[in-house]
C-alpha positions, -999 to +999 in steps of 0.1 A: -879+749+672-865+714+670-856+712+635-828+750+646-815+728+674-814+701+652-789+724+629-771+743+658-758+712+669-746+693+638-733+726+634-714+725+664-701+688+651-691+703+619-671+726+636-651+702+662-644+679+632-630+709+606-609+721+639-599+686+644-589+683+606-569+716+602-552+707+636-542+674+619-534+696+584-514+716+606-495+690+628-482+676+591-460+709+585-452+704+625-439+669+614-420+680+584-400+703+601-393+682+639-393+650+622-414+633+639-440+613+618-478+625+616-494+594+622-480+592+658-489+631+665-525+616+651-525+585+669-513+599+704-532+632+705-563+612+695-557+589+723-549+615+748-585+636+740-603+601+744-594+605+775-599+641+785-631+638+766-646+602+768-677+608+747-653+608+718-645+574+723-673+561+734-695+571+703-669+550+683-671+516+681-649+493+669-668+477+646-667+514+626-629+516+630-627+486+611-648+503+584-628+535+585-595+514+583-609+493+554-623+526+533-588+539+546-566+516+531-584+506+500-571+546+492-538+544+505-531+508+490-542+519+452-521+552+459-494+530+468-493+508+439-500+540+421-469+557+430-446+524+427-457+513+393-446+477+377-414+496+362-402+508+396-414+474+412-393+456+383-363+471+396-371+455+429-391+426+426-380+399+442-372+414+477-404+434+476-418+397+470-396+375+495-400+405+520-435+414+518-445+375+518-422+353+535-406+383+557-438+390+568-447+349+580-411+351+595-414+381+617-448+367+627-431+336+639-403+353+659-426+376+676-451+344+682-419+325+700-413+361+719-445+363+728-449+326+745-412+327+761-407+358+772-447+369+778-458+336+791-491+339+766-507+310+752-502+296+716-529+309+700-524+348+721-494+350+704-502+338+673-523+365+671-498+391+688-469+377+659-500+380+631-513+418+646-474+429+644-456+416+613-469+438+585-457+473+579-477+503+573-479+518+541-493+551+555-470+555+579-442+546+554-452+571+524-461+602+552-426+594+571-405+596+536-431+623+529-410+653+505-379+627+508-367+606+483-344+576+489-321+569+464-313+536+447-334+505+452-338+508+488-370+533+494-387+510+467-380+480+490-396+498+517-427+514+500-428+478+482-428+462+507-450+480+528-477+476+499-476+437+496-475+431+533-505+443+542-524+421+523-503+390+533-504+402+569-545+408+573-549+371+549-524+355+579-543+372+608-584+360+589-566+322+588-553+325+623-587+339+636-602+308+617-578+289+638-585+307+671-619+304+667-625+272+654-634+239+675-620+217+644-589+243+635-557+233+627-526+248+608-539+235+573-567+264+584-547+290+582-525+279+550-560+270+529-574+310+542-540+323+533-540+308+500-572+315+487-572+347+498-539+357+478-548+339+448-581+350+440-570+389+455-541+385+429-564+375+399-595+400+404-566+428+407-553+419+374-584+414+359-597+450+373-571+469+363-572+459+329-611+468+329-605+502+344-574+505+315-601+504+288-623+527+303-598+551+315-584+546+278-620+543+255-642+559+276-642+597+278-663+616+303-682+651+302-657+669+332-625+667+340-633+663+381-650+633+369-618+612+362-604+608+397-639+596+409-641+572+380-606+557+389-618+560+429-652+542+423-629+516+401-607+508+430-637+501+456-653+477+430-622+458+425-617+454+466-652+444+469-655+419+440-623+405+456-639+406+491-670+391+475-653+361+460-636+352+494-601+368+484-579+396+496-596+429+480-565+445+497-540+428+476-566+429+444-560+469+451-527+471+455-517+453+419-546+474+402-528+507+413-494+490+398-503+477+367-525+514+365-494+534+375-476+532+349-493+537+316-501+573+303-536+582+309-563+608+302-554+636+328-534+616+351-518+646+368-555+652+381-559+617+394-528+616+406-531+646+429-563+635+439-555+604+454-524+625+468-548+644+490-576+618+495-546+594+508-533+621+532-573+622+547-576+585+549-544+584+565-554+611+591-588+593+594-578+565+604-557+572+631-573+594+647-604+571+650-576+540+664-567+567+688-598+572+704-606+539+706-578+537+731-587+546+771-550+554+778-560+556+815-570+521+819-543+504+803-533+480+829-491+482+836-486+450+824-499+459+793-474+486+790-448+466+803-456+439+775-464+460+744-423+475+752-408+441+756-427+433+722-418+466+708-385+461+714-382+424+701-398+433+663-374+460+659-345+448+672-349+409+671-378+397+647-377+421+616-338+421+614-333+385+616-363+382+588-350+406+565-310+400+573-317+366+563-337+369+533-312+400+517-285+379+519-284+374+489-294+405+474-270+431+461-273+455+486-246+473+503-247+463+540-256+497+551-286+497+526-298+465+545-292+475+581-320+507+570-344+483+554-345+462+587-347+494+607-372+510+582-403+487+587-423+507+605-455+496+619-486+516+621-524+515+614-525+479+600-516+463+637-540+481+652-566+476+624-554+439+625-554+435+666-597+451+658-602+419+636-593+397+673-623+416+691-648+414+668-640+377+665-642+376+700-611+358+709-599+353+744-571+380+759-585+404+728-588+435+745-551+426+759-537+421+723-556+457+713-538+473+741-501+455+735-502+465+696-512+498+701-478+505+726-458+486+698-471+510+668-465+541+695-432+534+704-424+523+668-438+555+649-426+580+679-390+562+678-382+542+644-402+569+627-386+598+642-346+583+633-352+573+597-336+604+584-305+597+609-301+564+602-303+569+572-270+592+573-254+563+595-257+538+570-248+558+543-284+557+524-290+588+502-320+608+509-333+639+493-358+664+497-386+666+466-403+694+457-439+693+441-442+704+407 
């Protein structure tokens, strides 16, 4: 009967997905106590059965990983913001700003210069490269720090920081597409997209979390499992009204969840713990679907060869010099400092970012996808992995948290 074989097989999906997720559930309490971060058990195991299996990659295009990843981080940006709140943000304002905004333009341009001198790419190839690899990953940040806590202003920097860059980072790599593709393109491109993308992302976030304010704070529903969806549903109209009116949806997330995360709502708990656990599957989402879209096998040595040099220069060259030079004048001990430049992380956002140059269909694209993806690796499997120790090194307090 076709309509049984119809069942038995999506039955047979079911399964491989619900074994993939509880493997990925699993590999979380793996990372916890190893420390190595999830996303890169995620990322690389992903990328490892794309290759044993092909037909996993090839029924994923990349047109639906950049779906996923923008489903995925509309979650994990509002959780985010959620978590941070404006009186934690307060505290930490204006490096969160000057990182998140002009750190992020800074390390684009370093890596951009790295990428031309040292890789012997075009301009506009490494303007892309500098673009795909500035911004941190907010996933990544919030699973590495996990059940730890660090003390003083310094793990607000870095989940901060994380949170605004995004935004800024995918607005930077739209304008420089513009650029890239564009017969009549010039810099003024990518500073009008950049712009307009951060204004109007910053005004329809305002706006939408005061709307979803008076409902969550007028406007009682029937069940209580009904609340997180409300405040779920709220979140995807305020990214696509921004998206709509030609702004960053993103960033219109992102400040919602702030100016949301502080103020004492009808059974926040229950929202809160919601988002906990629908963050945690958008985060494993995601990166298993980047992994599979990588054919590990055919990565040309070169490609390797470049994605370390590049790997090495943003952690070592571009992000310290951008964040040395913009916490100079902060009050930060200097060990505090030497952790935030090793702290920024990179992750899904790259590789979400590097997606943006295929489906534009820039030259050297498939290149750029296969450099970024070796930079978040090594970053994740290293950087990730040493937080805690450097941590001790420089003297930065971090404890372990227990759920209530």
């Amino acid at each position: 009967m076709p309509a049984l074989g119809e069942i038995h097989s999506f039955g047979a999906i079911v399964f491989v997905v619900a074994l993939a997720f509880s493997l990925a559930v699993g590999a979380s309490k793996l990372s916890e106590r190893f420390s190595v971060p999830a996303p890169a058990l995620f990322l690389i195991a992903a990328a490892l059965a794309a290759d044993v299996f092909p037909t996993f990659g090839d029924r994923l295009s990349i047109r639906d990983v950049e779906r996923i990843g923008v489903v995925a981080l509309v979650v994990i940006l509002y959780d985010g913001g959620a978590r941070i709140g404006l009186r934690r943000l307060r505290v930490a304002g204006v490096p969160v700003l000057s990182l998140g905004v002009f750190g992020t333009f800074a390390t684009a341009g370093l890596t951009l210069l790295a990428a031309r001198w040292l890789l012997d790419f075009s301009w506009t190839t490494s303007a892309l490269v500098g673009a795909a690899t500035a911004p941190t990953d907010p996933a990544v940040m919030f699973s590495v720090l996990g059940r730890r806590e660090v003390g003083g202003r310094t793990g607000t920097i870095l989940e901060g920081e994380s949170g605004v860059n995004d935004p800024v980072g995918i607005a930077l790599m739209i304008g420089t597409l513009d650029f890239a593709t564009s017969s009549h393109g010039t810099a003024w491109t990518i500073v009008r997209e950049f712009a307009l993308e951060m204004s109007v992302g910053l005004v329809v976030g305002i706006a939408g979390a005061f709307v979803l304010l008076w409902l969550m704070e007028h406007v009682t529903l029937p069940r209580v499992g009904l609340y997180p969806l409300r405040t779920l549903a709220g979140a995807g109209v305020v990214y696509g009204a921004a998206s709509v009116l030609h702004g960053s949806g993103f960033l219109a997330v992102f400040v919602a969840g702030l100016v949301v995360g502080d103020r004492a709502l009808p059974h926040k708990q229950d929202v809160e713990r919601f988002f906990v656990s629908l963050a945690s599957l958008a985060e494993i989402t995601v990166f298993i679907a980047l992994g599979l879209t990588i054919d590990l096998g055919s990565l040309p040595g070169r490609v390797w060869v470049d994605g370390v040099v590049l790997a090495v220069v943003v952690a070592l060259v571009s992000r310290p010099l951008a964040v040395g030079a913009l916490l100079t004048g902060s009050r930060l001990r200097v060990g505090e400092r030497i952790f935030v430049m090793w702290g920024g992380l990179k992750g899904a956002v790259p590789i979400f970012l590097a997606a943006f140059a295929i489906l534009a269909g820039v030259a050297h694209a498939d290149v750029i996808y296969g450099i970024v993806f070796v930079v978040v690796a090594l970053s994740v499997v290293v950087q990730g992995t040493t937080i805690p120790l450097v941590a001790s090194l420089t003297g930065v307090p971090m404890r372990r948290t227990s759920d209530p």
